[in-house]
C-alpha positions in Angstrom: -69.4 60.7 -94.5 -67.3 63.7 -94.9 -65.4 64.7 -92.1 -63.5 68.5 -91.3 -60.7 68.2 -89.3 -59.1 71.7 -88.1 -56.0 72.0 -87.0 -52.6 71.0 -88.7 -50.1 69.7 -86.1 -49.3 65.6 -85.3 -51.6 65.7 -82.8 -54.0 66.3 -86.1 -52.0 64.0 -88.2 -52.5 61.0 -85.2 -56.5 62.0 -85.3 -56.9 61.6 -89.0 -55.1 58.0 -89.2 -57.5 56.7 -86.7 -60.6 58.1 -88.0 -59.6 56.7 -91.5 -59.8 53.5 -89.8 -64.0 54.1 -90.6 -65.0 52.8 -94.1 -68.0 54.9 -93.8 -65.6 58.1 -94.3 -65.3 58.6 -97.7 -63.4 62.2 -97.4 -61.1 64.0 -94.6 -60.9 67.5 -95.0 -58.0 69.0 -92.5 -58.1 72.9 -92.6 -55.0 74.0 -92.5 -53.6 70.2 -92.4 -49.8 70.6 -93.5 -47.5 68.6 -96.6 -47.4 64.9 -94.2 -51.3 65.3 -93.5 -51.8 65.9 -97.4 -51.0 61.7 -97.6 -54.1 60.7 -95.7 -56.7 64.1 -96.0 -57.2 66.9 -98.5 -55.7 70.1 -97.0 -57.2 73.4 -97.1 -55.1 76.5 -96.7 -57.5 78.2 -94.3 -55.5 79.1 -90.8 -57.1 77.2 -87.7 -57.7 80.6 -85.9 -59.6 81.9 -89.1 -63.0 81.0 -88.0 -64.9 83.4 -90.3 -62.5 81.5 -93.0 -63.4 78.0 -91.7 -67.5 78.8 -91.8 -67.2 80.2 -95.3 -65.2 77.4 -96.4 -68.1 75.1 -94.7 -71.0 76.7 -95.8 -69.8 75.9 -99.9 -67.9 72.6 -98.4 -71.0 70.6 -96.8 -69.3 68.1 -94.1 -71.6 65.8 -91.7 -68.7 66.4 -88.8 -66.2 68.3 -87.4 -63.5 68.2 -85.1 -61.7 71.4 -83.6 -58.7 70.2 -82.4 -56.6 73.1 -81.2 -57.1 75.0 -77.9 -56.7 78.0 -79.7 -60.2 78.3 -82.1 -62.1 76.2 -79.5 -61.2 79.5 -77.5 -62.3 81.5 -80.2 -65.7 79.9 -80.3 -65.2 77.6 -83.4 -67.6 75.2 -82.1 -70.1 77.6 -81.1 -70.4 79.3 -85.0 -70.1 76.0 -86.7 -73.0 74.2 -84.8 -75.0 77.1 -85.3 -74.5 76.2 -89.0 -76.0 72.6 -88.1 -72.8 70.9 -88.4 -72.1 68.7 -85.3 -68.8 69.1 -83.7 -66.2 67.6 -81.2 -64.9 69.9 -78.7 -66.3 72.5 -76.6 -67.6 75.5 -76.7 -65.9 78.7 -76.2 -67.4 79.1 -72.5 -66.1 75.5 -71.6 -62.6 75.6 -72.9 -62.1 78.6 -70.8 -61.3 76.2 -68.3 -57.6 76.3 -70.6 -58.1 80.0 -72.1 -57.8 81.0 -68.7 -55.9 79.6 -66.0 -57.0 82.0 -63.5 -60.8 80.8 -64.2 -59.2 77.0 -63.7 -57.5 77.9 -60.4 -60.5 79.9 -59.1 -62.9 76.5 -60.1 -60.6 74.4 -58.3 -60.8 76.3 -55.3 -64.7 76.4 -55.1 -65.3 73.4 -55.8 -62.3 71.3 -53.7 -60.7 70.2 -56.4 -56.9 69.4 -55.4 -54.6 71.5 -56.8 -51.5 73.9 -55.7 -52.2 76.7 -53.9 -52.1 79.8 -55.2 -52.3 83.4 -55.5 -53.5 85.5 -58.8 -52.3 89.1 -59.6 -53.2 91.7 -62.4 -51.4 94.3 -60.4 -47.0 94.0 -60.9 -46.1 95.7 -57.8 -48.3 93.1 -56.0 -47.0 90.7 -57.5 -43.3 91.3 -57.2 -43.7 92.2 -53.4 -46.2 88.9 -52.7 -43.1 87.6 -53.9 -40.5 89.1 -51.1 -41.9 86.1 -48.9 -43.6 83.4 -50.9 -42.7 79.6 -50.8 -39.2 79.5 -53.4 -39.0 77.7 -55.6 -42.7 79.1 -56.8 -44.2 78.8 -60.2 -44.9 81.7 -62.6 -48.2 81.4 -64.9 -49.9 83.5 -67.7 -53.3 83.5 -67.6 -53.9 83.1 -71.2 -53.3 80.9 -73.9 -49.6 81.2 -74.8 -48.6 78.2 -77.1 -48.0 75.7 -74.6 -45.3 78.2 -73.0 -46.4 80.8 -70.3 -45.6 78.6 -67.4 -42.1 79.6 -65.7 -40.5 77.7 -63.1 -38.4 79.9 -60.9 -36.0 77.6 -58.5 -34.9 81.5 -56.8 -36.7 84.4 -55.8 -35.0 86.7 -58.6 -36.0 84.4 -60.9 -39.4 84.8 -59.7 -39.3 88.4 -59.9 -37.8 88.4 -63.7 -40.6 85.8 -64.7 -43.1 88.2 -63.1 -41.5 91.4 -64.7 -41.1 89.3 -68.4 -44.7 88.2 -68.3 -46.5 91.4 -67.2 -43.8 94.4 -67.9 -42.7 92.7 -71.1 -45.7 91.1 -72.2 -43.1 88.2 -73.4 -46.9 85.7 -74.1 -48.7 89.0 -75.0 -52.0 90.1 -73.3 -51.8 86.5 -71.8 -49.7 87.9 -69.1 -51.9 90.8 -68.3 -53.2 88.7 -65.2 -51.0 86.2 -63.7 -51.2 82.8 -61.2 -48.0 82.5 -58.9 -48.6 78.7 -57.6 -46.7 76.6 -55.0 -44.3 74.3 -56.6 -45.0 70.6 -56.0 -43.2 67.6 -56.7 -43.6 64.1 -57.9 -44.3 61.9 -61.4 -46.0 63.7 -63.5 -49.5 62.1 -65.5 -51.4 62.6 -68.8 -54.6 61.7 -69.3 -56.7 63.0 -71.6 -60.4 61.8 -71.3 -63.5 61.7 -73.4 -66.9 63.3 -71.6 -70.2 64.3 -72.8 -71.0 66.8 -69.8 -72.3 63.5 -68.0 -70.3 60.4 -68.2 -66.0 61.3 -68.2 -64.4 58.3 -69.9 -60.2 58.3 -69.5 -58.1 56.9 -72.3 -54.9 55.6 -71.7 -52.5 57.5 -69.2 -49.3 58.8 -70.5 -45.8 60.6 -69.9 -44.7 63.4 -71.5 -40.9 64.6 -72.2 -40.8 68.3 -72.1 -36.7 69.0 -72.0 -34.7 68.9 -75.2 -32.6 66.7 -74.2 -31.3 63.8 -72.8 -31.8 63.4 -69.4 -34.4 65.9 -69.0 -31.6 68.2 -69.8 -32.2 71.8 -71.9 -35.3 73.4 -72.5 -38.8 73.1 -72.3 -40.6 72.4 -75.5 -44.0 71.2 -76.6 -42.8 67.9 -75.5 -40.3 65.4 -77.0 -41.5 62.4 -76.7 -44.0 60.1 -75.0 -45.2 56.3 -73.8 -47.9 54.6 -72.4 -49.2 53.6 -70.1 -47.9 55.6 -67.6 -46.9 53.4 -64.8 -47.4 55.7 -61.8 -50.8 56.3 -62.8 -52.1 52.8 -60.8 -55.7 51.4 -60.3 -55.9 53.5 -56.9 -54.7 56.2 -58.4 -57.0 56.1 -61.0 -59.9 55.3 -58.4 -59.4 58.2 -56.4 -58.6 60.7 -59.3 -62.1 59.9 -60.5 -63.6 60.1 -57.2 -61.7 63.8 -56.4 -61.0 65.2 -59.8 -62.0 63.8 -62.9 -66.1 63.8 -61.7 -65.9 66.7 -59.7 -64.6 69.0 -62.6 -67.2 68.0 -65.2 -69.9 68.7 -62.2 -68.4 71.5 -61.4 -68.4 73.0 -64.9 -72.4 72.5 -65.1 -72.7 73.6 -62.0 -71.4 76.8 -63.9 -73.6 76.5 -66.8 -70.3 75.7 -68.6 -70.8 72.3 -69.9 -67.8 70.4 -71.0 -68.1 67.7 -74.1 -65.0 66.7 -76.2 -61.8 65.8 -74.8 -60.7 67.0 -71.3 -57.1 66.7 -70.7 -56.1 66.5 -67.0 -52.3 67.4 -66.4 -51.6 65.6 -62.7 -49.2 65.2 -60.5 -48.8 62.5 -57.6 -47.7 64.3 -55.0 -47.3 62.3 -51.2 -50.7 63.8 -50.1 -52.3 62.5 -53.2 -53.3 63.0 -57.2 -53.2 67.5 -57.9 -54.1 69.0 -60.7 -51.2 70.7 -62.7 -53.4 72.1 -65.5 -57.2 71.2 -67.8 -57.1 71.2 -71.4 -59.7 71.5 -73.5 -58.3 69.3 -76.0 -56.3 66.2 -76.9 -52.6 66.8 -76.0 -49.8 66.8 -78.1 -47.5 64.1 -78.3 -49.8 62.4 -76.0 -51.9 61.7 -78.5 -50.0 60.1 -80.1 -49.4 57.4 -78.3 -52.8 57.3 -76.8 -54.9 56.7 -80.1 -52.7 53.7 -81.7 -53.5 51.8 -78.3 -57.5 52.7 -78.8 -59.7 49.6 -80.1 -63.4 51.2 -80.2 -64.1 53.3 -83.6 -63.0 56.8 -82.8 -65.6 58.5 -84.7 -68.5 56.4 -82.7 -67.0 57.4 -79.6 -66.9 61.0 -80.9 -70.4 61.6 -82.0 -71.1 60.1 -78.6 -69.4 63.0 -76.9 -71.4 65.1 -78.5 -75.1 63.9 -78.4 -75.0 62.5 -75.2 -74.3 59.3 -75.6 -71.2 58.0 -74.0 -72.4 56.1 -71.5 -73.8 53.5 -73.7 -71.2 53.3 -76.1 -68.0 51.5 -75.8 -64.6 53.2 -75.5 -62.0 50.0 -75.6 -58.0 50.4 -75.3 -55.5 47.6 -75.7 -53.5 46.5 -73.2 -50.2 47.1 -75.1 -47.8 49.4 -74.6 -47.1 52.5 -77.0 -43.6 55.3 -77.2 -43.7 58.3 -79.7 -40.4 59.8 -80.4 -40.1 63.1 -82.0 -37.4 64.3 -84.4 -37.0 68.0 -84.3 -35.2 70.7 -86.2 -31.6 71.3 -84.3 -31.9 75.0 -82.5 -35.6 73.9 -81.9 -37.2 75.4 -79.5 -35.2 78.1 -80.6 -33.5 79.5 -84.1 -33.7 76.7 -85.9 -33.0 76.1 -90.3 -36.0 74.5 -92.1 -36.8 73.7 -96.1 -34.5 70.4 -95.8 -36.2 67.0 -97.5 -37.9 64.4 -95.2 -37.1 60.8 -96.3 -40.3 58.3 -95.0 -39.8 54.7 -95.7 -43.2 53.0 -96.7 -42.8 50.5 -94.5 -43.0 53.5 -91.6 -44.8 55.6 -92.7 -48.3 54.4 -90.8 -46.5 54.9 -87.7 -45.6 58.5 -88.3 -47.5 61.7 -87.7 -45.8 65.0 -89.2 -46.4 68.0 -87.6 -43.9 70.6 -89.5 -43.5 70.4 -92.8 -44.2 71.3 -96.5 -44.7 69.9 -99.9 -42.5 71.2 -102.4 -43.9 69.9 -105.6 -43.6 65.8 -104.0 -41.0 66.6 -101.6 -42.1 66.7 -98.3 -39.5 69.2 -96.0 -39.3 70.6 -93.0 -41.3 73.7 -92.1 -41.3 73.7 -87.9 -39.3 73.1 -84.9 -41.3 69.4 -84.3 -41.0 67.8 -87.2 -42.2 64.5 -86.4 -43.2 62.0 -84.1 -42.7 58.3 -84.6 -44.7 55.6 -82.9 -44.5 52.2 -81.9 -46.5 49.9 -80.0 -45.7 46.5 -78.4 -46.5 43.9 -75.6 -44.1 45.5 -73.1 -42.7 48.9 -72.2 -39.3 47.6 -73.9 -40.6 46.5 -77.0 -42.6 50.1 -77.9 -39.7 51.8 -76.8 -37.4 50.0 -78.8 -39.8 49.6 -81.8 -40.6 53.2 -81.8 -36.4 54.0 -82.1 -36.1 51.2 -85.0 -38.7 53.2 -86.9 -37.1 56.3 -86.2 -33.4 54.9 -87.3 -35.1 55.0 -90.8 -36.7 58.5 -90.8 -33.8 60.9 -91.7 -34.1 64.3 -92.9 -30.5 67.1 -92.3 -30.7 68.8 -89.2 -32.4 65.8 -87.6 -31.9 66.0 -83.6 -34.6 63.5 -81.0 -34.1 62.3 -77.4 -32.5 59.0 -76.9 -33.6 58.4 -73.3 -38.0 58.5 -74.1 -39.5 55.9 -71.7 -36.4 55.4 -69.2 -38.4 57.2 -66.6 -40.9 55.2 -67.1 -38.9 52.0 -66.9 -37.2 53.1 -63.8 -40.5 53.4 -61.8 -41.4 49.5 -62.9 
């Protein structure tokens, strides 16, 4: 089998490792991929958002499967154009993953449907906005509606900072025409939960919970990125828990998206939080998360291709989706500035005897040198028997990944230890 995977991030990079686990793939295709996904798949340099580029590509590049990893061309429809060629996919189609593209449609779901989530008001009007704000709930929440690279989510702990978020998002188009409509949301508290989960539009199957780091630095210090590391399982995410986010969340959303002639198949992400009155949803994506997958796939058992056909012909209640019962930690090494101004172009040294458990999200070849091109770099993973033993594992590996400019978290899974 030949397989395309689009996308070229470590969330991509974690995909690819497993599926190469198959001996019945003889070829992984990643489009664009990038220079650490170019050891285990042949990279094409065709942009993830180009889909007119991707179907071309396809239509003189036979593959027997697909999987559209990224939020943004599952958005665009990717999907939709490339089973229209006959080429089955993963993921969903662009009027499914809505339920990310637009967090106003995800809000407005919730609502009719009795989904629990944080209340909330939208706004496509500023002035509105800004004097809804004169008496709301502080601290408040600030969203765009739109994609915006993992960033158009404020947190405003004072009312001016409300009012700047407001002002940035929809005066200064800071996340573009993503701000053009806007979600202001009640601020809740409590741990907050990963889990992604596989669904065919009937049957929702979670994987592994997890925990995210989304500060910089230490001690959830700095600012947010795309996360900086991440374990699992996540230990506030218990049996009952689980139970009752199936019964009140997980079901209910996949209903309620066919309900809406909006069926979902591929991966669902549900972003929780526990709050005391119970399991809310923070946010849906239509895709696997990133680090979380990286941690989440090392700890799966069942073949993830079989599981992935399943999703998408229907098939997933007969077929077996198996984790481990160990524990995994993915730490990532990013460029020092990152998320901000931040030097790139220095060489990445990889041990062999790491390299399996690492998943490279920015970087280059230069001729055979492998440097760095983002603000991630890297994520490293280790799994173990115990929390301990994947979180130190995983900062063993990392002591031998070096590269200049090098900066990670040293505190990844103490939450998570502290709530044992």
């Amino acid at each position: 089998m030949k397989i395309m995977v689009v996308g070229g991030g470590g969330r991509e990079h974690a995909i690819i490792k497993k599926l190469k686990e198959n001996k019945d793939i003889e070829k992984i295709y990643a489009l664009p991929g990038n220079g650490g996904i170019a050891a285990d798949a042949e990279c094409v340099a065709i942009s993830a958002t180009d889909i007119d580029g991707i179907c071309e590509w396809a239509k003189s590049n036979p593959v027997d499967y697909a999987v559209v990893a990224p939020d943004d061309p599952l958005v665009l429809g990717a999907v939709d154009r490339l089973t229209a060629m006959g080429i089955p996919c993963f993921g969903p189609e662009a009027k499914a993953a809505i339920i990310e593209g637009s967090k106003v449609f995800s809000k407005n779901l919730m609502k009719k449907y009795g989904i629990p989530t944080a209340e909330y008001e939208v706004f496509s009007d500023m002035e509105k906005a800004l004097a809804y704000l004169e008496t709301a709930p502080i601290p408040t929440v600030i969203k765009a509606d739109g994609l915006a690279l993992g960033k158009g989510v404020i947190i405003a702990m004072t009312r001016d900072e409300a009012k700047d978020a407001v002002k940035s998002m929809m005066q200064d188009k800071i996340f573009g025409a993503s701000g053009n409509n806007i979600v202001i949301e009640e601020f809740l508290t409590g741990p907050e939960v990963s889990v992604l989960s596989f669904t065919d539009g009937k049957t929702v199957v979670p994987m592994i919970s997890s925990m995210d780091h989304k500060r910089a630095l230490d001690n959830d210090e700095g600012l947010n990125t795309g996360g900086m590391g991440t374990v699992a399982p996540n230990p506030y995410y218990t049996k009952a828990v689980a139970k009752e986010c199936m019964e009140k969340i997980f079901l209910p959303t996949i209903n309620a998206m066919n309900a809406e002639g909006r069926t979902f198949k591929g991966c669902l992400y549900f972003g929780l939080m526990i709050t005391e009155k119970g399991p809310k949803v923070i946010e849906y994506n239509c895709r696997f998360g990133d680090p979380e997958t990286q941690v989440v796939l090392p700890l799966l058992e069942s073949d993830l291709l079989t599981v992935m056909k399943a999703t998408t012909d229907g098939t997933l209640a007969e077929t077996e989706v198996k984790f481990s019962d160990k524990h995994a930690c993915c730490v990532i090494m990013a460029s020092k500035g990152y998320p901000q101004k931040y030097d790139k172009g220095f060489a990445i040294d990889i041990p062999e005897d790491v390299k399996d458990s690492v998943y490279v999200a920015g970087a280059v070849l230069d001729g055979t040198t492998l440097k760095t091109s983002g603000g991630r770099v890297l994520g490293v993973t280790a799994t173990g028997a115990c929390l301990d033993c994947a979180i130190n594992g995983a900062y063993e590996k990392v002591k031998k990944v070096s590269f200049d400019n090098a900066f990670y978290r040293n505190d990844i899974g103490k939450k998570a230890k502290e709530a044992k």
